[in-house]
C-alpha positions, -999 to +999 in steps of 0.1 A: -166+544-276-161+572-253-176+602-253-166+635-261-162+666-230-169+699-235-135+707-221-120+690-248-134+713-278-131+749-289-141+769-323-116+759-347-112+721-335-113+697-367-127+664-365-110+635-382-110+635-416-135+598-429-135+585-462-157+560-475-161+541-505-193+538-518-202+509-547-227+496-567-230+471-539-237+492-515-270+509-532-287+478-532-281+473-502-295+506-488-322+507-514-329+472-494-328+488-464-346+525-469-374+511-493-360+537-521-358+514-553-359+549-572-343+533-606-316+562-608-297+544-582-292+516-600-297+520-639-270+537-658-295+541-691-323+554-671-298+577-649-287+595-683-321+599-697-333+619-666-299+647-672-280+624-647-242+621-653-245+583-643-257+563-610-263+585-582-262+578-548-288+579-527-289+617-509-300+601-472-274+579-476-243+605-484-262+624-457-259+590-434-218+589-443-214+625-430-231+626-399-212+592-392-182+612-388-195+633-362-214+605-339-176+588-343-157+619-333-186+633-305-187+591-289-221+591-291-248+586-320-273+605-297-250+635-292-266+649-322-289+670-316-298+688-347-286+677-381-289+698-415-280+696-450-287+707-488-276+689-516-259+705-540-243+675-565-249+639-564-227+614-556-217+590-592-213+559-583-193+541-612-199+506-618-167+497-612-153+477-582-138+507-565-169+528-566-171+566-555-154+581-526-173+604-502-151+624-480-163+642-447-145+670-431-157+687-401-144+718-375-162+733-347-177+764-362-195+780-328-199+768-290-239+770-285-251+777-248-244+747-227-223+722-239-237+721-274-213+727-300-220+735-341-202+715-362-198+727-400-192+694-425-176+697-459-186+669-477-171+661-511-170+635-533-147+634-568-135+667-560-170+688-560-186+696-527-216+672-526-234+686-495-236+724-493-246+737-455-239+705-436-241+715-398-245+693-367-253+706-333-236+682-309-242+680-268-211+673-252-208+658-219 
């Protein structure tokens, strides 16, 4: 992985556009992982009985997919150095084999002294915006 130069950025610049699938799967799995075994990750009754539209996501882990696409685009996981976001909708995960798709967009909103850049994330998933003021400040080399 190579990491990203200053030189090579200006306001406007997009990052690539990630998609990921997220599955039924793939909340046990992080629910595994993060120690959250919060039951409207994985019960589809109890989900609905709390005003729930279904299965939800877990909000570190949508937050986990979007930064992902800036630590791929800046080269460097530890570029990030300030990371912010607000959740505004959850993410439904159907039980289904195709899941939910989360989909992170990104452009360089400001050059920060330095080489730090702010990157501003859109971050949707069924067509609603599923993160609401998604920023990353990046250090370039």
């Amino acid at each position: 992985m190579s990491r990203l130069s200053a030189a090579d950025v200006a306001v406007g610049t997009e990052l690539p556009e990630q998609i990921t699938r997220v599955t039924r799967a793939d909340l046990v799995r992080y629910a595994g992982a993060s120690g959250d075994l919060n039951v409207i990750h994985w019960n589809e009754r109890v989900a609905r009985e709390v005003g729930l539209p279904g299965v939800i996501a877990h909000g570190m882990l949508t937050a986990g997919i979007a930064v992902r696409a800036v630590t791929a685009w800046a080269g460097d996981p530890g570029a990030v150095v300030d990371y912010h976001v607000r959740f505004s909708r959850p993410v439904v995960v159907p039980d289904d084999d195709a899941g939910a798709e989360v989909t992170v967009r990104g452009r360089v909103a400001a050059v920060l002294d330095g080489d730090q850049v702010r990157v501003d994330l859109t971050v949707t998933s069924g067509g609603e915006k599923v993160l609401s003021l998604a920023r990353a400040v990046v250090a370039l080399a």
